[in-house]
C-alpha positions as CSV (number, residue, x, y, z in Angstrom):
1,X,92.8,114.9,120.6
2,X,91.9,113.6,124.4
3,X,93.1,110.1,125.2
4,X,92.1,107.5,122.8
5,X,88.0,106.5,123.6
6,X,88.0,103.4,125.7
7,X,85.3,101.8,124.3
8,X,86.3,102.4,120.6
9,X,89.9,100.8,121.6
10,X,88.4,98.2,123.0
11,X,86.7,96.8,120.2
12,X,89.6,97.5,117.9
13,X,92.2,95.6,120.0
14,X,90.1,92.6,120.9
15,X,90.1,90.5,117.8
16,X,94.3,91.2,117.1
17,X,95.0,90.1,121.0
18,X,92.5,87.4,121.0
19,X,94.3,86.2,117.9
20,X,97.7,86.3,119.2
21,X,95.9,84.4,122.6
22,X,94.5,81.8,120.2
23,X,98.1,81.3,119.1
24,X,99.3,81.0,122.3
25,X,96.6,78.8,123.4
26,X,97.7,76.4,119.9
27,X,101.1,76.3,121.0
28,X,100.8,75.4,124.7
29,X,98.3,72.8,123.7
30,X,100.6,71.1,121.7
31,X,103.3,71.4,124.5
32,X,100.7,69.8,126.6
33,X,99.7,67.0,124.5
34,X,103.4,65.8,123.7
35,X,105.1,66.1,127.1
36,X,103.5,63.3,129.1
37,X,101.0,61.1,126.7
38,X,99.9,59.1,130.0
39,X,98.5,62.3,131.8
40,X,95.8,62.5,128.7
41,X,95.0,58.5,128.1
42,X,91.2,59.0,127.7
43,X,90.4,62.4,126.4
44,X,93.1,62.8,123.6
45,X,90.1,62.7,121.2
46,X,88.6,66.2,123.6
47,X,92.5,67.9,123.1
48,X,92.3,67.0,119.6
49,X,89.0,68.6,119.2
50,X,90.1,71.7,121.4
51,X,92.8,72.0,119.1
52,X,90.7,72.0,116.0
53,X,88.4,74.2,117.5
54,X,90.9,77.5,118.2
55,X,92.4,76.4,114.8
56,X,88.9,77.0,113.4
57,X,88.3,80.0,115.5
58,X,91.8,81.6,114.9
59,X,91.3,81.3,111.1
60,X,88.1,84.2,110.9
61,X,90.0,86.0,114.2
62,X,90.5,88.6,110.8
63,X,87.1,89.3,109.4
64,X,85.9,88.9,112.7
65,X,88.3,91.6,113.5
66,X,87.1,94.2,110.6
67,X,83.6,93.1,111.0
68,X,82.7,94.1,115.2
69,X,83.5,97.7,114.3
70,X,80.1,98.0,113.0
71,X,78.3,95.0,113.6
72,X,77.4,94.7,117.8
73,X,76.7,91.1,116.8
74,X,80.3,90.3,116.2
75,X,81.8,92.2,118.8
76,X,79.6,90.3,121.5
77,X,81.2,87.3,119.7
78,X,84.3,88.1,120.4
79,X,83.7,88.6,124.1
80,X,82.5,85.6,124.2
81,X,85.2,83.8,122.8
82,X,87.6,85.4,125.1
83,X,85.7,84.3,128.1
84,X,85.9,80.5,126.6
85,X,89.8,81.1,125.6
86,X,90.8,82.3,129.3
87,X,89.0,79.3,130.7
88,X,91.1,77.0,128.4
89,X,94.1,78.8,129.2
90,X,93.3,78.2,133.0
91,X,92.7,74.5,132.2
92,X,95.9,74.2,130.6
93,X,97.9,75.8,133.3
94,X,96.8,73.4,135.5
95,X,97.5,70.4,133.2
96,X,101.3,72.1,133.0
97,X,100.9,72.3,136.8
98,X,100.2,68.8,137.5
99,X,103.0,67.5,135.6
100,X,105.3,69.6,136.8
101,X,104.5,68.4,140.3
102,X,104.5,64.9,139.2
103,X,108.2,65.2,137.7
104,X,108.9,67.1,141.3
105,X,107.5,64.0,142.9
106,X,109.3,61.3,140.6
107,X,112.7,63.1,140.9
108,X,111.8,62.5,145.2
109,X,111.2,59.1,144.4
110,X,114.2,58.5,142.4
111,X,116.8,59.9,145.2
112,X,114.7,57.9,148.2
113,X,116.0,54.2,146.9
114,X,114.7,53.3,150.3
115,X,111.0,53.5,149.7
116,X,110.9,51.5,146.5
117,X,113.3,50.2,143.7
118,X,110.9,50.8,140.7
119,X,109.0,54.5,140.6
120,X,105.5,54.6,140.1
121,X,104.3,57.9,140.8
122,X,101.4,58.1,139.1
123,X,99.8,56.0,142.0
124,X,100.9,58.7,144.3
125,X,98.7,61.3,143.2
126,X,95.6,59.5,142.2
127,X,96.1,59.9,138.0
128,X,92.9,58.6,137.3
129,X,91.0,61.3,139.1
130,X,92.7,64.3,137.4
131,X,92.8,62.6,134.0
132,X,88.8,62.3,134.9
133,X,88.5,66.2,136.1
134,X,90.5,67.4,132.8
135,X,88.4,65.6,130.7
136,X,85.2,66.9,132.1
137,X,87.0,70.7,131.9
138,X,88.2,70.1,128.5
139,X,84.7,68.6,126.8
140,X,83.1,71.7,128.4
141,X,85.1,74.0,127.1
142,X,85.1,72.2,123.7
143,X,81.0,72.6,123.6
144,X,81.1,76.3,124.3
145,X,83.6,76.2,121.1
146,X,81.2,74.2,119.1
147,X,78.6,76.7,119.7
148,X,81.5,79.6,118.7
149,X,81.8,77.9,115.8
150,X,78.8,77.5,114.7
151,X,78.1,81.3,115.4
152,X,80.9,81.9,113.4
153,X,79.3,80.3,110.2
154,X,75.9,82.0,110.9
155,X,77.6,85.5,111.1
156,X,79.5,84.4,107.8
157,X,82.8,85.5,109.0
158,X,85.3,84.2,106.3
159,X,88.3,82.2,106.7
160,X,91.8,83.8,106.3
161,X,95.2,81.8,106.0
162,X,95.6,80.6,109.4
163,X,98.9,81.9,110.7
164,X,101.4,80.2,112.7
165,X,103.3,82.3,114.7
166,X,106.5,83.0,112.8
167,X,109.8,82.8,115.0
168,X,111.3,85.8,115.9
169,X,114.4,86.8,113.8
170,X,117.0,88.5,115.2
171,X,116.9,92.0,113.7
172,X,118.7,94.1,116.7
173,X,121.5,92.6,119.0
174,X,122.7,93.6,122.6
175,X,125.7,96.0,121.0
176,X,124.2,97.3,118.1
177,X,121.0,99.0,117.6
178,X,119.6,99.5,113.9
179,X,116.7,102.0,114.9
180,X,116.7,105.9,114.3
181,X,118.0,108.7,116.6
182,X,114.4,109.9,118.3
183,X,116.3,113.1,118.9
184,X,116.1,113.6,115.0
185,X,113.0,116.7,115.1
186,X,111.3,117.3,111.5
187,X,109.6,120.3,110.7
188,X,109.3,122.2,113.7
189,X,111.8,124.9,113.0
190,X,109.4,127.3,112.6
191,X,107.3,126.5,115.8
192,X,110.0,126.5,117.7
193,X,111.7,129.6,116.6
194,X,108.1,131.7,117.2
195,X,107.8,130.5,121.2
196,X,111.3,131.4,121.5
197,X,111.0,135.3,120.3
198,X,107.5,135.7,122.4
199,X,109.2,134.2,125.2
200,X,112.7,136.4,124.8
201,X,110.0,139.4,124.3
202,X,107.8,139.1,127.3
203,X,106.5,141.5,129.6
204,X,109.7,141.3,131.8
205,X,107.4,143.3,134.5
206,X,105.6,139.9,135.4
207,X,107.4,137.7,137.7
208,X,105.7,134.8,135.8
209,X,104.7,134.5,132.2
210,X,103.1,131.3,131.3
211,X,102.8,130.4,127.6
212,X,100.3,127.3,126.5
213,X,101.0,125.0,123.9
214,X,97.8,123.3,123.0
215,X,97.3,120.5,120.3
216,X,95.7,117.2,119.7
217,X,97.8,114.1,120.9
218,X,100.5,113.1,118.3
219,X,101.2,116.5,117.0
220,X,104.4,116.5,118.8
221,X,103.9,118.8,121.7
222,X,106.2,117.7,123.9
223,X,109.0,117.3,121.0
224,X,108.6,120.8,120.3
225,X,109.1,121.6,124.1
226,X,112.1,119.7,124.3
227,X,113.2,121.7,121.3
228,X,112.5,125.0,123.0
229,X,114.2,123.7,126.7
230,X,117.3,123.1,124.8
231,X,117.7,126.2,122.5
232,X,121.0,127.7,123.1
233,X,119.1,131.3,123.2
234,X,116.5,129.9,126.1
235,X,120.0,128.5,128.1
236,X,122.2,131.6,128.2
237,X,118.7,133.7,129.0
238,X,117.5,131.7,132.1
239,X,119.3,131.0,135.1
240,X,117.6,128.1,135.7
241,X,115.4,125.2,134.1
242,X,113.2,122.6,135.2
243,X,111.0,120.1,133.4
244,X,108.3,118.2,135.2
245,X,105.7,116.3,133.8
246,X,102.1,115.7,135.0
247,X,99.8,112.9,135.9
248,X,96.2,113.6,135.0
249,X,95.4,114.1,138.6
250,X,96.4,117.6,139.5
251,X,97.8,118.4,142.9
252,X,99.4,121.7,144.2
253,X,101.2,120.5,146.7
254,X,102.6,117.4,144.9
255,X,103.3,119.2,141.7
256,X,105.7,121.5,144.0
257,X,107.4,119.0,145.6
258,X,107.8,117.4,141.9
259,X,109.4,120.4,140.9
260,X,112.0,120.7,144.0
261,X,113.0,116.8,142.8
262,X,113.3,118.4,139.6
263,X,115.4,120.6,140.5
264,X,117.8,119.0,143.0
265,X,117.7,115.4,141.5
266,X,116.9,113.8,145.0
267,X,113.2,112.5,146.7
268,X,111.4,115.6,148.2
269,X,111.2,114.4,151.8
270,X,109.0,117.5,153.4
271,X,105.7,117.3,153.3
272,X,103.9,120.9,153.9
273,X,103.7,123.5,151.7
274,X,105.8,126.1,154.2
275,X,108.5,123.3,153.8
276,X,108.5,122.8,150.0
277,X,108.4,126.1,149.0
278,X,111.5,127.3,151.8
279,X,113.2,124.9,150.1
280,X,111.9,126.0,146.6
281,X,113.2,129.8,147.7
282,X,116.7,128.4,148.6
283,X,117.0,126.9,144.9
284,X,115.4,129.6,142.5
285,X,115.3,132.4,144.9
286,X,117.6,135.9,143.2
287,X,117.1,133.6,139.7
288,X,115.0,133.7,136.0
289,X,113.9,130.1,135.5
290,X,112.1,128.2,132.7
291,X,109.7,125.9,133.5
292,X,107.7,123.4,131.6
293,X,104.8,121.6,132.6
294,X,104.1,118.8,130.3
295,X,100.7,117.3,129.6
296,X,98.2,119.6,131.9
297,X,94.8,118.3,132.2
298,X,93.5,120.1,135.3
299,X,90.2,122.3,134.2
300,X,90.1,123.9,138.1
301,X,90.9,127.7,138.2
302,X,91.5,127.4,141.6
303,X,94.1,124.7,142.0
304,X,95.9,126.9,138.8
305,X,95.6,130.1,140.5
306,X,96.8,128.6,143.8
307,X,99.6,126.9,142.1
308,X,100.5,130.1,140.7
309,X,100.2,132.2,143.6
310,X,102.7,129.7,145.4
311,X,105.3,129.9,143.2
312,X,105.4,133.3,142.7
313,X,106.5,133.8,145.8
314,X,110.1,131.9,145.2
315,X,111.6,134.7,143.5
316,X,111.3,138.2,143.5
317,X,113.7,138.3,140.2
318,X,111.1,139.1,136.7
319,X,110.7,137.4,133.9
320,X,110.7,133.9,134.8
321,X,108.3,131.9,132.2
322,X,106.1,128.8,132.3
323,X,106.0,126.8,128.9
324,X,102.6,124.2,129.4
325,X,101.6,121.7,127.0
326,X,97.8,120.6,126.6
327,X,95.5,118.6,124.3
328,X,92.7,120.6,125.8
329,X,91.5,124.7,124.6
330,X,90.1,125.0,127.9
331,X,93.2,124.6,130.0
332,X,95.4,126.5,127.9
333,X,92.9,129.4,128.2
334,X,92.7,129.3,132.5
335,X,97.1,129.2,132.4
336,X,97.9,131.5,129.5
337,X,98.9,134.7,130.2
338,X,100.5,135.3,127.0
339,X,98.4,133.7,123.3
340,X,98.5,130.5,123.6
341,X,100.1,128.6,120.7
342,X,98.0,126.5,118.8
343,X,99.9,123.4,117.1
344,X,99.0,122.1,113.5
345,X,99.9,119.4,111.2
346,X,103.2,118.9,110.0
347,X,103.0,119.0,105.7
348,X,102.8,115.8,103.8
349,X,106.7,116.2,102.6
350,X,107.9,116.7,106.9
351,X,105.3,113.3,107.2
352,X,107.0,111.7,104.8
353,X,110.6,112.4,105.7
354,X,109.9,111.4,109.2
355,X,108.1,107.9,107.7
356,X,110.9,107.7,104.9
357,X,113.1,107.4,108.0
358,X,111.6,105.0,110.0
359,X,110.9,102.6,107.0
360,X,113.6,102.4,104.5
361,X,117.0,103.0,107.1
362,X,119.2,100.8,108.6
363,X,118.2,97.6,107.0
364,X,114.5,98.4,106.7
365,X,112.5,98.0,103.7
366,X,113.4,98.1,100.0
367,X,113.5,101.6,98.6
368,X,111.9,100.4,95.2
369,X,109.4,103.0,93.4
370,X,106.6,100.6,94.3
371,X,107.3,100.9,97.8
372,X,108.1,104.9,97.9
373,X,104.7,105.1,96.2
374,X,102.9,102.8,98.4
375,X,104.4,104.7,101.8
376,X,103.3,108.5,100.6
377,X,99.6,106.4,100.1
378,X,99.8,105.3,103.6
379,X,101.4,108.9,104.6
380,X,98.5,110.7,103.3
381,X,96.3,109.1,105.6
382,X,99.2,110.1,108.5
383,X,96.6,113.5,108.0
384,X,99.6,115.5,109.1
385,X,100.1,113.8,112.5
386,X,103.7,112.8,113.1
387,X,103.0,110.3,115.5
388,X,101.2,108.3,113.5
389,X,103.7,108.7,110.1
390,X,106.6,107.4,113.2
391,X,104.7,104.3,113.9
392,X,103.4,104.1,110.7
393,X,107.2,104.1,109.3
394,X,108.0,101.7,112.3
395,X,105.7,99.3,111.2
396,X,106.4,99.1,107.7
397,X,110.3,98.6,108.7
398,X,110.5,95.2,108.3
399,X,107.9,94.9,105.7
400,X,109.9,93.9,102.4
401,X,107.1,92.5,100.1
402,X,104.4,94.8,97.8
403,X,101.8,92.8,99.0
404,X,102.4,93.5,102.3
405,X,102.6,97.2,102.3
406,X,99.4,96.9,99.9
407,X,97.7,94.8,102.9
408,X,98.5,98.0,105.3
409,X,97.4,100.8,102.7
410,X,94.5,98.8,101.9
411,X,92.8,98.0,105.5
412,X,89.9,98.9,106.4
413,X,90.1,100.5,109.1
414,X,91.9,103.8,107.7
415,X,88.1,103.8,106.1
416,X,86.3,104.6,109.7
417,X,84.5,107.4,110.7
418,X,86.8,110.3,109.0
419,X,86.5,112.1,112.7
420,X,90.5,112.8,112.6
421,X,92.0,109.5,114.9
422,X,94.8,109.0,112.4
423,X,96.7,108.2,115.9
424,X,94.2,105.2,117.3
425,X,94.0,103.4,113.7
426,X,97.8,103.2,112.7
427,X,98.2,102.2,116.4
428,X,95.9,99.6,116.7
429,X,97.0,98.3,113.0
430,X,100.9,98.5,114.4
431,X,99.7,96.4,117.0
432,X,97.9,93.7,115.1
433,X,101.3,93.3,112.9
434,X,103.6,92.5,115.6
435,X,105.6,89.8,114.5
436,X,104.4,87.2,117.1
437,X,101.8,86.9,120.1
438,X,104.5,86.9,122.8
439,X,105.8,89.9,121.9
440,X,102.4,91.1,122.1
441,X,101.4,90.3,125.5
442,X,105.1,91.7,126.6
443,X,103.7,95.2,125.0
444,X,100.5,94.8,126.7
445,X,102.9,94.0,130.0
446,X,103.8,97.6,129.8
447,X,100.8,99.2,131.3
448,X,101.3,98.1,134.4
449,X,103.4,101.5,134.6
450,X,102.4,104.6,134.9
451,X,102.2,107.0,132.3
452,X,105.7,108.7,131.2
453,X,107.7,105.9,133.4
454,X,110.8,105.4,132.7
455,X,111.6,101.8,131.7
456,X,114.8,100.4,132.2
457,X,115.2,97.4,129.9
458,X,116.8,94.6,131.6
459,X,114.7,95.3,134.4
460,X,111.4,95.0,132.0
461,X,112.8,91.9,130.3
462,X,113.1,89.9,133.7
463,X,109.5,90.9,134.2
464,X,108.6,89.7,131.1
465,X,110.4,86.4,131.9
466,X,108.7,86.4,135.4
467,X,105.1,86.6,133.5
468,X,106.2,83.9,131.8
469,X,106.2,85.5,128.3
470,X,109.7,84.8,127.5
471,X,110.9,81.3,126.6
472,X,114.1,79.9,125.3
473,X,114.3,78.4,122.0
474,X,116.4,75.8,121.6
475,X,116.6,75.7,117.3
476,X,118.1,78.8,117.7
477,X,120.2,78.4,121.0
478,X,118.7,81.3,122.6
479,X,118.4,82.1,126.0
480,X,115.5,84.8,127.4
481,X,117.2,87.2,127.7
482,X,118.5,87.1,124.3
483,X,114.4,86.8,123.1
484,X,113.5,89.5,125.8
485,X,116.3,92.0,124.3
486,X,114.8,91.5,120.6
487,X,111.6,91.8,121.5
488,X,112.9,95.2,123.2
489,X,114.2,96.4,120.3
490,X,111.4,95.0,118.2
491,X,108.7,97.3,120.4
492,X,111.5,100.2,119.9
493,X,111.6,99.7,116.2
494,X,108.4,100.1,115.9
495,X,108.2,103.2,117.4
496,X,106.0,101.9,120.4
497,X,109.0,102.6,123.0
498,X,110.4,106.2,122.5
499,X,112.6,108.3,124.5
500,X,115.6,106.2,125.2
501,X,118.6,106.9,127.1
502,X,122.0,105.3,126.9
503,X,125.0,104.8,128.9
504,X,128.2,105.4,128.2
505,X,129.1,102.9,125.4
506,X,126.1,103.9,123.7
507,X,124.1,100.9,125.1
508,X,120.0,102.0,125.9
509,X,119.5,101.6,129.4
510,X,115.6,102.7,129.5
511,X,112.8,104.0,127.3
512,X,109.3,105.4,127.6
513,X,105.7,104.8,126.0
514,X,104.1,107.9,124.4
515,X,100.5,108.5,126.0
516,X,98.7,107.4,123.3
517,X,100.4,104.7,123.1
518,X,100.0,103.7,126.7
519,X,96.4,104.3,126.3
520,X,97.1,101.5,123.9
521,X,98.4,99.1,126.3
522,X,96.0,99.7,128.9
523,X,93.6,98.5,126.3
524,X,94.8,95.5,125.1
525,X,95.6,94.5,128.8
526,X,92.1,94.3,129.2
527,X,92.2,90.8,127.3
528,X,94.8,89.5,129.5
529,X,95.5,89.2,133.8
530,X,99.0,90.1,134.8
C-alpha cells in the first residue's frame, strides 16, 4: 500500500473534523456571549440564531459523514459548510479580540486616576460601530447557515444525538504511563529469522549485498527491520551498523551525508561528495557494516546505481549488506541484489494478540465474553494488517460499554470498496472517536513535522498551548500543561504516536507518527490553518 489517496482521505476526514470545529465553534460562542453582554446589546437575537444554527448543523455532522462517501452532493455540502464555519470562527476571534483590547484599555484607565475618576471605555473605542460591524458579519453568516440547513433537510441527512464535547478525564499522569511497551513484536519470528540466515549466507565475494523488504504500509516493515538491526547474531557479525531513514525525495549526496550523521551522531558539515565520502572512509573503511535504508521510494536506476557505486568505495572489506524497506515492487526490484522479501499478513490469532493487548491492559476495556467476541469481529476486518489491529486495539481502550464497541464493528465504513485499505478506515474511524475536538486539532497540529520526526513532548505541548488549543479548566484545577500531557498520552494510547523514548526515570521524552498516520494528519490539517 502507497500513501493513503488524498482525495479519498479527504472526504473521510472532513465531516469528523468539521464536527469537532462545530464543537469548538459552540463553545467559544458561548464564551463569547457570556463574557461581556454590552459588546452584543443589539444582535443577541443573530448569536442566538448562530448558535442554533451549528447546533442544527452539528447534529447530521454523522450521516452527513457516512453519506459524502458516495453521494458528491453531500460532500460538496460539507465544503461548503466549512467555508461558512471558518468565517464564523474568524468573526469570533475578532469579537474575543476586541474585548480583550477593551479590558487592556480599562485596566489603562483604571491606573491613570488623572484622566478621569469614573471609566467609561466604551466611548474610547467607538462601541457602537463594532457592535454595528458584528452584527452585519454575524447575520451574514447566519443566512449562509439557513441555506445549509435547509440543504440539509433536502439531502435528508438525519439527526443524531447531538454531542457535547465530554471533558477530558485523566487516564495517564506525568509519572505513570498505562500504555503498552511498542517494543513488544508479534508474530514476526519467523520473518525475521529467514533475512537473518540469507543475510549470514551471502555471497561474501560482494563488497555490498542489498536485500529488499517490500510490503504494503502497515505490515510492519520497519518493526521487522528493527528486529533484524538488533539480533544478537547480526551484532557479533558486523562491525558496524547504521540506520537512516528516507524522505520521499531521493538524493545521493544527502542520503551520504545522512548516513555519516548516522554514524558519528553529530551534523555533517561538508558539503561535496569528495568530502563526505573521505570522511565516510575514515569511519567504515577496514569494516563489515549493516545498513538499513528505511522507506525507499526512488524509482531512478541512476540515482540507485550512483548511490551504490559511491559507497562501495568506503571499504574494500566484503560482505557488508544493505537491508531496504519499500511499499513499492518496483524499487525493490532496481536495489535487490539478493530475492527480495515479500511481507504478508500477520494470522488472525498474532492480530488478535497484538489488539487483545492494546484493548483490555492496563485499565482498558472489560474482558467480558461480549467484548472478546466483539474485538475478534472487528479484528477480522484488521485483514491481517497489524497496524490497523494496534490502532484498532488503541481505540477500543477506553471503550467500556457493548454498545459502543457494537457502534465501531458496525460502521459503515469497514463496508467500502473491499480494495484492501484496512489501514485508511480504522484510521479515519480512530480519529472520528477521539474523545474531544481539542485533542483533535492538537493531532492534526502534528503535521506540521516532517515525516519520521522526532517529537519531544513538552516541546509539542507548548506548541499546542501557543495555537491556542490548550486551555485550563478550572472545575478540575488543571493547568495546560497538565491538559497538554493527557492529551499526549491520550494520542499515544491510541496508538497514533509510536516509537517513544524515555529518559532515565523511565519518563517519555519524544515520540513519532507512523507514515500512514501522518498522511492522516496532513489530511485533516486541511480543515484547519496553523
Amino acid at each position: 500500500m502507497g500513501s493513503l489517496p488524498p482525495v479519498r482521505m479527504e472526504s473521510l476526514v472532513a465531516g469528523a473534523f468539521l464536527g469537532a470545529a462545530a464543537q469548538v465553534l459552540l463553545k467559544k460562542l458561548v464564551s463569547v456571549a457570556s463574557e461581556e453582554i454590552s459588546l452584543v446589546w443589539g444582535f443577541e437575537d443573530e448569536l442566538n440564531s448562530l448558535k442554533d444554527s451549528l447546533i442544527m448543523i452539528q447534529a447530521v455532522l454523522d450521516d452527513a459523514e457516512r453519506r459524502q462517501v458516495t453521494d458528491k452532493a453531500v460532500k460538496l455540502w460539507l465544503k461548503r459548510l466549512k467555508n461558512v464555519a471558518h468565517n464564523a470562527d474568524n468573526v469570533l476571534d475578532e469579537f474575543t479580540y476586541e474585548l480583550l483590547r477593551r479590558k487592556v484599555e480599562n485596566d489603562l484607565e483604571i491606573q491613570n486616576q488623572m484622566k478621569r475618576k469614573v471609566c467609561c471605555f466604551f466611548s474610547l473605542s467607538k462601541p457602537t460601530a463594532f457592535r454595528s460591524q458584528m452584527a452585519h458579519k454575524i447575520k451574514d453568516i447566519n443566512k449562509s447557515l439557513e441555506k445549509i440547513n435547509k440543504e440539509a433537510i433536502d439531502f435528508g441527512l438525519q439527526r443524531g444525538g447531538v454531542v457535547v464535547a465530554p471533558q477530558v478525564t485523566t487516564v495517564l499522569d506525568r509519572e505513570t504511563h498505562s500504555f503498552l511497551d511498542d517494543s513488544k513484536i508479534i508474530g514476526r519470528d519467523d520473518d525475521a529469522s529467514k533475512i537473518i540466515v540469507q543475510m549470514l549466507t551471502s555471497n561474501e565475494e560482494e563488497v555490498v549485498s542489498v536485500i529488499p523488504i517490500v510490503g504494503m504500509g502497515g505490515l510492519g516493515k520497519t518493526t521487522l527491520a528493527k528486529k533484524i538491526y538488533h539480533d544478537e547474531k547480526i551484532k557479533r557479525h558486523f562491525d558496524m551498523r547504521v540506520w537512516v531513514c528516507l524522505s520521499e525525495h531521493f538524493d545521493v549526496n544527502m542520503l551520504l551525508g545522512n548516513i555519516l550523521e548516522s554514524l558519528t551522531g553529530m551534523k555533517c558539515e561538508v558539503q561535496t561528495r569528495e568530502a563526505i565520502l573521505q570522511k565516510l572512509q575514515k569511519e567504515l573503511g577496514g569494516k563489515k557494516y549493516l545498513l538499513v535504508l528505511d522507506d525507499i521510494w526512488n524509482e531512478d536506476t541512476g540515482k540507485w546505481a550512483d548511490f551504490k557505486s559511491s559507497l562501495s568505495g568506503v571499504t574494500t572489506v566484503r560482505g557488508s549488506n544493505i537491508v531496504v524497506t519499500t511499499r513499492i515492487n518496483q524499487v525493490a526490484s532496481i536495489v535487490g541484489t539478493l530475492p527480495k522479501y515479500c511481507l504478508g499478513e500477520l494470522s488472525t490469532d498474532e492480530c488478535w494478540s497484538i489488539f487483545e493487548d492494546k484493548a483490555f491492559s492496563n485499565g482498558g476495556a472489560p474482558k467480558t465474553p461480549d467484548l472478546v467476541a466483539i474485538g475478534r469481529l472487528i479484528v477480522d476486518k484488521c485483514k491481517g494488517v497489524p497496524l490497523a489491529a494496534k490502532v484498532a486495539g488503541g481505540m477500543m481502550h477506553s471503550k467500556k460499554e457493548k454498545h459502543e464497541w457494537l457502534s465501531i464493528k458496525d460502521s459503515a465504513l469497514w463496508g467500502l470498496d473491499g480494495d484492501g485499505n484496512e489501514v485508511l478506515r480504522i484510521l479515519e474511524l480512530s480519529f472520528h472517536h477521539l474523545r474531544s475536538p481539542s485533542l483533535k486539532q492538537c493531532f492534526a497540529y502534528c503535521s506540521i513535522f516532517i515525516k519520521d520526526f522526532n517529537m519531544e513532548n513538552q516541546q509539542l505541548i507548548q506548541l499546542w498551548m501557543a495555537a491556542g488549543f490548550l486551555q485550563p479548566d478550572q472545575r478540575s484545577n488543571k493547568e495546560m500543561e497538565d491538559i497538554g500531557n493527557e492529551y499526549f498520552n491520550l494520542l499515544l494510547q491510541n496508538s497514533l504516536f509510536q516509537d517513544v523514548e524515555k529518559d532515565e526515570f523511565n519518563t517519555i521524552t519524544s515520540c513519532k507518527m507512523h507514515d500512514l498516520v501522518h498522511d492522516l494528519a496532513q489530511s485533516v490539517s486541511k480543515f484547519e490553518s496553523f
